[in-house]
FIVODREN-37164 format. One record per residue: x, y, z of N, C-alpha, C in turn; residue number from 1. Coordinates in nm, 2 decimals. Each point is the difference from the previous one (the first is absolute). Example, Ala and Ser with C-alpha at 12.3 -4.5 7.8 and 13.67 -1.06 7.14 Angstrom:
<recs>
      nu      nv      nw     cau     cav     caw      cu      cv      cw    n
    1.32   -0.57    0.78   -0.09    0.12    0.00    0.09    0.12    0.00    1
   -0.04    0.11   -0.07    0.09    0.11    0.00   -0.08    0.11    0.08    2
</recs>
This chain:
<recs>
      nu      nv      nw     cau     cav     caw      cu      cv      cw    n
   -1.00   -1.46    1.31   -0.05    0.04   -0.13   -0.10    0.12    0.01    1
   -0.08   -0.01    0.12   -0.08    0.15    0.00    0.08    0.14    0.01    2
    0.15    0.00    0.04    0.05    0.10    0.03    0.03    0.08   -0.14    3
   -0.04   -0.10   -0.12    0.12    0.07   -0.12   -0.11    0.09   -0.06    4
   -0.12   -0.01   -0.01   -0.06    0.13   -0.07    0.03    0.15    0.07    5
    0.01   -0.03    0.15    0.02    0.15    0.07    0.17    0.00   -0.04    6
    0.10   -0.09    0.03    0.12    0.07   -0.04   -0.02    0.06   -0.13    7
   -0.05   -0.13   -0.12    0.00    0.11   -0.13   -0.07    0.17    0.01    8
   -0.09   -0.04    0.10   -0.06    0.15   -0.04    0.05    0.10    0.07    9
    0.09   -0.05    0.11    0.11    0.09    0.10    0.09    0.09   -0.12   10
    0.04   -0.14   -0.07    0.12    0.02   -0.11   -0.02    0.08   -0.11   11
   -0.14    0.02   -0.06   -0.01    0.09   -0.10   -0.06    0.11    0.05   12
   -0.07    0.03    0.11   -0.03    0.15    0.07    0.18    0.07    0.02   13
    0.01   -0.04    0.08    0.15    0.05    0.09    0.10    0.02   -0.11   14
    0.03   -0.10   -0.13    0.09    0.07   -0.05   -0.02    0.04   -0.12   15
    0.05    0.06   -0.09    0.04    0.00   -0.09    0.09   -0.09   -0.13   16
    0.01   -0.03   -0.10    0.08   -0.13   -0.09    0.06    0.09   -0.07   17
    0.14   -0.05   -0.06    0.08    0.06   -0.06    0.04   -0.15   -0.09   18
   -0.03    0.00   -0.10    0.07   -0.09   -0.10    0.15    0.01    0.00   19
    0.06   -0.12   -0.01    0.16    0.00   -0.02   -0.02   -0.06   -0.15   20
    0.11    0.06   -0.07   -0.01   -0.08   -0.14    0.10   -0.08    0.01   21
    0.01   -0.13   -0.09    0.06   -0.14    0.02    0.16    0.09   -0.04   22
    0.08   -0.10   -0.01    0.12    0.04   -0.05    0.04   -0.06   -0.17   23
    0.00    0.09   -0.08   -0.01    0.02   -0.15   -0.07    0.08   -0.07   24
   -0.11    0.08    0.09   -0.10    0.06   -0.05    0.03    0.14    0.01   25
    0.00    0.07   -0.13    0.05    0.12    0.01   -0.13    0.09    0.00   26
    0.04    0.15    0.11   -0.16    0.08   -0.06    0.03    0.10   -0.04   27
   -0.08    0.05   -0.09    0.05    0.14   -0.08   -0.11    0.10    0.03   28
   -0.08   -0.05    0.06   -0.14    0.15    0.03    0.03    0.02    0.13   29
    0.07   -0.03    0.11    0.02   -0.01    0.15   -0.09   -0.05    0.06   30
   -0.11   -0.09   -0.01   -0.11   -0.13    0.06    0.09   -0.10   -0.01   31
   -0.04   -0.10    0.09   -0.03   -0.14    0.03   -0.02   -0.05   -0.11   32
    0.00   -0.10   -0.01   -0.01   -0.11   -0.15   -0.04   -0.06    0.09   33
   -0.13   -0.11   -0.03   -0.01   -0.13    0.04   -0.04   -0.07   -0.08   34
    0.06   -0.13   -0.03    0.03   -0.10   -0.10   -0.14   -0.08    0.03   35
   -0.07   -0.01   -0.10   -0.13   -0.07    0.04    0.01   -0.13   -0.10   36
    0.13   -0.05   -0.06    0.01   -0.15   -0.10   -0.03   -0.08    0.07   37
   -0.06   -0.06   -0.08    0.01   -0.17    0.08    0.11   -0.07   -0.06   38
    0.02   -0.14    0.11    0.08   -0.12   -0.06   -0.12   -0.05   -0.03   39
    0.05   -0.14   -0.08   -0.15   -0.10    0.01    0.02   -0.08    0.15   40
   -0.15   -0.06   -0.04   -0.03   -0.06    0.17   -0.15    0.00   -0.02   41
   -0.01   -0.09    0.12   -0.16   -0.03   -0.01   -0.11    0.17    0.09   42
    0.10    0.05    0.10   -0.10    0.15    0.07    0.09    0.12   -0.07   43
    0.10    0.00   -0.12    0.01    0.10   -0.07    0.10    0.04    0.17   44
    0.09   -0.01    0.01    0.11    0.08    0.09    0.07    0.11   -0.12   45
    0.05    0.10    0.10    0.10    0.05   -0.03    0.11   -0.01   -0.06   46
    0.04    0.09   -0.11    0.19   -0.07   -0.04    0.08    0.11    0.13   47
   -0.05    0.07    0.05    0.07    0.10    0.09   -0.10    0.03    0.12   48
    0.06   -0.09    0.12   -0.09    0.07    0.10   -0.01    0.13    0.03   49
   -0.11    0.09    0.03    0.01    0.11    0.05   -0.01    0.03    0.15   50
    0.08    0.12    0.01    0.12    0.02    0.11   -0.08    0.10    0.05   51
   -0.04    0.03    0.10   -0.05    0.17    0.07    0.11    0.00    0.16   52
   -0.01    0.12   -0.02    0.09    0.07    0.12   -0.10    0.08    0.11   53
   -0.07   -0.04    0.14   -0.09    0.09    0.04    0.06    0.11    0.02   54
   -0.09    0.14   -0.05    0.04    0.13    0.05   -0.12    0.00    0.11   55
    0.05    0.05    0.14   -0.08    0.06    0.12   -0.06    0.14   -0.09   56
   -0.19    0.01    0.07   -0.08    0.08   -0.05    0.05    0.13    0.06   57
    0.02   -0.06    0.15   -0.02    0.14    0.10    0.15   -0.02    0.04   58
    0.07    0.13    0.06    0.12    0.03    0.02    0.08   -0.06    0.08   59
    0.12   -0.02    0.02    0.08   -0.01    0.05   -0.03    0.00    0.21   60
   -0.01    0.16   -0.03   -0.07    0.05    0.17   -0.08   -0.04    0.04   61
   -0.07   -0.03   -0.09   -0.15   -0.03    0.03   -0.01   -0.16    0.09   62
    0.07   -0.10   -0.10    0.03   -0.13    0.04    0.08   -0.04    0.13   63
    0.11    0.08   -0.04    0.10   -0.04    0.12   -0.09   -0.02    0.16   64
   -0.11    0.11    0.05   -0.05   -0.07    0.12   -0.13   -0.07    0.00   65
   -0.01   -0.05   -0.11   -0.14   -0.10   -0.03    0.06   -0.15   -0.01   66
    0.13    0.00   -0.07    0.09   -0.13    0.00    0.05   -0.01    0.17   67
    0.04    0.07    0.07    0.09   -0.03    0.15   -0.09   -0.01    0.05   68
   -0.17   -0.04    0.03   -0.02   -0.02    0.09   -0.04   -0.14   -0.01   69
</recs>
């Protein structure tokens, strides 16, 4: 359990988030939608989980010999 604040904070430095929109949701301005309804329930969940896709900050080149070693 100590490891997960540094992964989190690995995970929001290093990448970037790209919203995926659910399937039915149409967009007409070219953004992301994110569905913020609730169902009921006692902690207020989601009717649609939200989806992110990491985008890498730094390039391609850049990674490839920082991942192989």
């Amino acid at each position: 359990m100590q490891s997960m604040p540094t992964t989190l904070a690995v995970m929001i430095q290093c990448f970037d988030w790209k919203v995926v929109n659910p399937p039915g949701m149409e967009i007409k301005t070219g953004n992301s939608v994110l569905d913020m309804t609730e169902r009921p329930g006692l902690t207020a969940p989601r009717i649609r989980d939200l989806v992110c896709i990491p985008v890498p900050r730094l390039p391609a080149q850049v990674l490839d010999p920082i991942c192989a070693n």
